[in-house]
N, C-alpha and C positions, 0 to 999 in steps of 0.2 A: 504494500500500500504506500503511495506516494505522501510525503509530509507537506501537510499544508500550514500556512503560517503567515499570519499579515500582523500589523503595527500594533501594538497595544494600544486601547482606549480611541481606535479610528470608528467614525460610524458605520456599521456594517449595511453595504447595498444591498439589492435585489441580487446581484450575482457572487455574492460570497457564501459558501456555505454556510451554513448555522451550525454545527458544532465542527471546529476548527481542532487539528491536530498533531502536535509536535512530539518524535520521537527525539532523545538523545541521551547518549551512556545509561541505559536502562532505565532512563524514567518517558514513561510517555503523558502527556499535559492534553486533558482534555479540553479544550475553552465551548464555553455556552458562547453563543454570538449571534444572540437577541437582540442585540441592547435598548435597541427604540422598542422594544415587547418586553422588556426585563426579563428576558429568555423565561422567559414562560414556555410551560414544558406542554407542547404542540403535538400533537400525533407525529407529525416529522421528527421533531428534537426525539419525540418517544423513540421514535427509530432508529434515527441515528448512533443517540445513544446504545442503545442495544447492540447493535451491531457492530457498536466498536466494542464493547466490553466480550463481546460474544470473540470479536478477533483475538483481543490482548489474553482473554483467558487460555488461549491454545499458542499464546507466542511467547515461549523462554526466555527471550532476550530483554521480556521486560519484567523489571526487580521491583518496580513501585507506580502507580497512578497516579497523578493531580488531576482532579473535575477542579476546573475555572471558570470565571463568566467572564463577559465585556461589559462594561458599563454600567450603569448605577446600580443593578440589585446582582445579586448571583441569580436568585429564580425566584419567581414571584408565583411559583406554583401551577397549577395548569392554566390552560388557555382557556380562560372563561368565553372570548367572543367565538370561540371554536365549537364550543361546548353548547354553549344558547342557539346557535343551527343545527344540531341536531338531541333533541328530546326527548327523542325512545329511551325506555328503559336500556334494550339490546345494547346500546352504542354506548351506556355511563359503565356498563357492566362489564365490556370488553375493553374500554379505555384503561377505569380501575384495574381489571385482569392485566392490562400489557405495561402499566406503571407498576404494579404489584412485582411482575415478572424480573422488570427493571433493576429492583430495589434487590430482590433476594439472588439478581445475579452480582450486583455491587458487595454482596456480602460473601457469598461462595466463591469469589475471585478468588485465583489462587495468592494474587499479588493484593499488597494492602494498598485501602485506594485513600490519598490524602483530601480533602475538600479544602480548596484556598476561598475563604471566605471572603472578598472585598466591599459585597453590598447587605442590602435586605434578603433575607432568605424567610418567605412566606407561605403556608401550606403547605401543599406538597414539594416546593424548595425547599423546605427548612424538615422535610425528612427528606431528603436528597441528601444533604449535609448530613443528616443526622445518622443516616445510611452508612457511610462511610466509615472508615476505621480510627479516624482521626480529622479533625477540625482544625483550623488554623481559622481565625477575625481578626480582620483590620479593625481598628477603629473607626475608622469610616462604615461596617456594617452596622453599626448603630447600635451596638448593646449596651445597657449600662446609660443610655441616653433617656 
């Protein structure tokens, strides 16, 4: 898989990926790259996510994970304007299912995954983080405030 990687703190366009990712000397850095959505966790982000966890879990070469975001919050939880087009029960049930999925691959990793906290982490971002083997907050994520 090829490494993707743009500027810290740039606004992410329409043609940048949404979750951005850097390998080096066995750590691989995931970035949320929401930032105008406070990476609000999207049916896409749901996937991409996945599927890169789904990778690293089968790749030896990596010793440790950092989940990142861009921009003001780390994740603001799910995508509520995503979630109000569709209503059915079926679609809240299978979302929960495939964030659920998300969460208990973040823990079964074989590699411990860091969560670099630099914003708001809300909902289901703040068990994203909480998911994780390990926390790091900036002060700028607001705790204590």
């Amino acid at each position: 898989m090829s490494t993707r990687t743009s500027a810290a703190g740039a606004v992410a366009t329409a043609n940048e990926p949404i979750l951005l990712r850097e390998q080096a000397e066995g750590i691989c850095t995931l970035t949320l790259n929401r930032p105008a959505q406070y990476n609000t966790l999207s049916e896409a982000m749901l996937a991409e996510l996945q599927q890169a966890l789904d990778e690293i879990a089968k790749d030896t070469s990596i010793g440790v994970v950092v989940l990142a975001a861009r921009g003001k919050a780390f994740c603001a939880g799910h995508d509520l304007k995503e979630m109000r087009r569709r209503p059915e029960q079926a679609y809240y049930e299978d979302l929960f299912a495939r964030c659920s999925r998300l969460m208990l691959s973040i823990t079964r990793l074989p590699q411990p995954v860091i969560a670099r906290v630099q914003g708001v982490a809300t909902a289901a971002g703040c068990q994203l983080a909480a998911t994780c083997d390990l926390a790091v907050a900036s002060e700028a994520a607001g705790f204590g405030t």
